[in-house]
Steps between C-alpha positions, in 0.01 A plus 500: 500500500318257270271751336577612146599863441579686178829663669732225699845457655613169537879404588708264295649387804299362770762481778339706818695736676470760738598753348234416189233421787553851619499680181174311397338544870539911442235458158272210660304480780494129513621230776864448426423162470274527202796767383755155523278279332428709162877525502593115503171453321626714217182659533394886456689745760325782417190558239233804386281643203626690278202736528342652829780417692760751469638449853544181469681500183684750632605281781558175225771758344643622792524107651663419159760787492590396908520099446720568140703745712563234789612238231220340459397390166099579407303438273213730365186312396258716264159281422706153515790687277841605629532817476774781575508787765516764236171423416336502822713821576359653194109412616536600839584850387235503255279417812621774672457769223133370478444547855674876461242636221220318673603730777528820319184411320354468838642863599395647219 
């Protein structure tokens, strides 16, 4: 993944493994070649917006929680900065409460 994102994971590690190929191969539907070379490349594993995109950044938090949970170590990437999980926890449930009144308003 060499395009720029404002939400990233990147490893610290770049030793491929099964296991991590697996994990990543459940959020991306990329060649698992491509999925070996951003790891050794220490490149982007898994990017999206911050806006527009709640899936996604849904999935970027749920990929983090799985590869921190297998051992890996991860790094969150928030416009260039590293950034912590408790922060991207904390806007994907805003992004979900916004979605929730824009569907009441939409019932009402």
């Amino acid at each position: 993944m060499t395009k720029k994102y404002a939400a990233e994971l990147k490893l610290v590690d770049n030793t491929v493994t099964v296991k991590l190929i697996t994990i990543l191969k459940k959020y991306r539907n990329d060649a698992i070649s491509n999925i070996r070379n951003d790891i050794t490349n220490g490149a982007t594993i898994f990017g999206c917006s911050f806006s527009g995109d709640e899936e996604n950044f849904a999935s970027l938090v749920n990929l983090y929680d799985e590869l921190v949970a297998a051992g890996y170590q991860v790094e969150l990437i928030e416009h260039g900065r590293v950034s912590d999980i408790t922060f991207f926890k904390n806007w994907l449930n805003t992004l979900h409460e916004i979605s929730a009144e824009i569907d009441e308003a939409e019932i009402i």
